[in-house]
C-alpha positions in Angstrom: 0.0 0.0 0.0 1.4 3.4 -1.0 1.1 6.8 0.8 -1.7 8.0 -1.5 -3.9 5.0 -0.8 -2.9 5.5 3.7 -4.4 9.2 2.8 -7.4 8.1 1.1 -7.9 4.9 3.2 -11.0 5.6 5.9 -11.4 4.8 9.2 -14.5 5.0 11.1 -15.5 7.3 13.5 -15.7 6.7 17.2 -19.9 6.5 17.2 -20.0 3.9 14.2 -21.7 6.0 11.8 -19.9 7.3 9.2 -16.2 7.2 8.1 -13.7 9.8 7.7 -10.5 9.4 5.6 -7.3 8.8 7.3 -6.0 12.0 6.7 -8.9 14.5 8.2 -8.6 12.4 10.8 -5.0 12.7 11.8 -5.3 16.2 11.5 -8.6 16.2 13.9 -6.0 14.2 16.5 -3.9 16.8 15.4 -6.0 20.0 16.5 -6.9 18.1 19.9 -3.4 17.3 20.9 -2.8 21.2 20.3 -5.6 22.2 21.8 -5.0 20.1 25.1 -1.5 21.1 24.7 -2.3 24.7 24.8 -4.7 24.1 27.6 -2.0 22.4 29.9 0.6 25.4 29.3 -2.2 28.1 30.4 -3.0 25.8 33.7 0.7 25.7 34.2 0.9 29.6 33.6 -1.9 29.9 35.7 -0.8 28.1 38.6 2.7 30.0 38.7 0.8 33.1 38.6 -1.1 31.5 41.7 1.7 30.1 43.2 3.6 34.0 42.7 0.4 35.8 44.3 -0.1 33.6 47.0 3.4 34.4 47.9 3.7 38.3 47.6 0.2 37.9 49.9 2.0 36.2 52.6 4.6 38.3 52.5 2.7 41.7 52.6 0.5 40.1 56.1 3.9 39.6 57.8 4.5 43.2 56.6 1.1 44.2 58.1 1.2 42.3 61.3 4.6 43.7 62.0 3.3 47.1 61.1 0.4 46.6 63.6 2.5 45.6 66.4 4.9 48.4 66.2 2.2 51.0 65.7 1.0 49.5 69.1 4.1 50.1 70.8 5.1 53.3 69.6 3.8 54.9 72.8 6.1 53.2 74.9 8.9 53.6 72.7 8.2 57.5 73.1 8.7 57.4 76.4 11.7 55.3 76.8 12.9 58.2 74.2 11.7 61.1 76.3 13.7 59.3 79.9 17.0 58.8 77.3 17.0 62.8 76.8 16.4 63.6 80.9 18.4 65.7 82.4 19.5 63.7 85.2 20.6 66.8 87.6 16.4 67.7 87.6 15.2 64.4 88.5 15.3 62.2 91.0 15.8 58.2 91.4 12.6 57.7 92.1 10.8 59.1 89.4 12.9 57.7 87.0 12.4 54.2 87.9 8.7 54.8 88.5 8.5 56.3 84.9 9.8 52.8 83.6 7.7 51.1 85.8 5.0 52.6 83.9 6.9 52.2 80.6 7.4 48.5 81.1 3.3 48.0 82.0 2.2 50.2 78.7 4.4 48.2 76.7 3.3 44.6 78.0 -0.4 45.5 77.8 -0.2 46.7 74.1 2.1 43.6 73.7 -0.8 41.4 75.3 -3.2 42.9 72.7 -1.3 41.2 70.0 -1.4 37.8 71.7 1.7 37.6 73.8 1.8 36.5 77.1 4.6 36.5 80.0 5.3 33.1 81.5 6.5 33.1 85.3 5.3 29.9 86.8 6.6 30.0 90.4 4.3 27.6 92.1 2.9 25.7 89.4 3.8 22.6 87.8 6.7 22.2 85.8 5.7 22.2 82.3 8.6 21.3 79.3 6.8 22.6 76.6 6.8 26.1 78.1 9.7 26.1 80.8 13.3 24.9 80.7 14.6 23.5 84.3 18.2 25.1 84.6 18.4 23.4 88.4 16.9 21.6 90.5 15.9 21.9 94.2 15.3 19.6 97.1 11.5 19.6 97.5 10.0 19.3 101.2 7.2 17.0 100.6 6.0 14.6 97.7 3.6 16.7 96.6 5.5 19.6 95.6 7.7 17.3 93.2 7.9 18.9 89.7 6.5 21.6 91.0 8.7 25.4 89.9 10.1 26.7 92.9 11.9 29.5 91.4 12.0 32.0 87.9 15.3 32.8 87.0 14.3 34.5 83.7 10.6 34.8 82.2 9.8 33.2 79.3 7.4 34.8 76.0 5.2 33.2 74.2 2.7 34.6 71.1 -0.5 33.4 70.2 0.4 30.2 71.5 4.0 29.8 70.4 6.8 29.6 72.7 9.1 32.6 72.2 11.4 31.7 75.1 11.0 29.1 77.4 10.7 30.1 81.3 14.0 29.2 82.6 13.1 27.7 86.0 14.5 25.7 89.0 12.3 22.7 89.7 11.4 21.3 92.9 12.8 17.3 92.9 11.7 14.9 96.3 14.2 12.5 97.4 12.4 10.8 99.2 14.1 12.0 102.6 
């Protein structure tokens, strides 16, 4: 069989009916191919596009929430700048520690309204997902075994995540 007669041959179609020559329908295959083709590189675009937007997005609500947590302290940050320019020969001790006193309670609230919290857990039971245990100390009874018995240095955590662990020294019975 030559060329000519593969071109003119017919196949039949996919519902049975009639038949189309070879040729029209290669190029049929042809034009879907291309089409699907075309199709897959626009979904592809698409998706990188997506992929690029959803990005930049995440990015620019970082940005934001930083934004809103510094406009929040900005207060305190003005007064820490107005104590750094005092002139220490018209004020007393006193006043100065009381002013950052009252520094350090603005800036935790506004920090509390963004979702972080101060851990010092003097008293309560040692917990390893929020404190570290730096030493321990003998405990008086049973009871008070794992319990924190002292706060060496707070610890931070925001909306939920640990910041810094609590670094604590830990009640331990011996059983004496």
């Amino acid at each position: 069989m030559s060329n000519d007669d593969a071109t003119t041959e017919s196949l039949p179609q996919a519902d049975g009916q009639d038949t189309v020559p070879a040729a029209e329908a290669i190029d049929e295959r042809q034009r879907e191919l291309d089409e699907l083709k075309d199709k897959h590189l626009r979904l592809a675009a698409e998706f990188e596009n997506f992929r690029r937007r959803a990005v930049k997005e995440r990015q620019e609500a970082g940005w934001r929430a930083q934004g809103d947590l510094v406009r929040g302290i900005m207060d305190a940050i003005d007064d820490i700048t107005r104590f750094a320019h005092v002139d220490p020969a018209t004020v007393d001790a006193k006043a100065v520690v009381d002013g950052v006193g009252m520094v350090e309670k603005k800036l935790f609230k506004s920090l509390a309204g963004h979702g972080f919290e101060v851990v010092d857990p003097t008293g309560h039971a040692f917990d390893p997902n929020l404190h570290e245990a730096v030493t321990t100390t003998p405990a008086g009874v049973a009871e008070e075994d794992g319990t924190v018995a002292a706060c060496f240095q707070a610890g931070y955590v925001i909306n939920g995540h640990v910041l810094r662990p609590a670094r604590v020294v830990v009640k331990q019975w011996t059983g004496a």
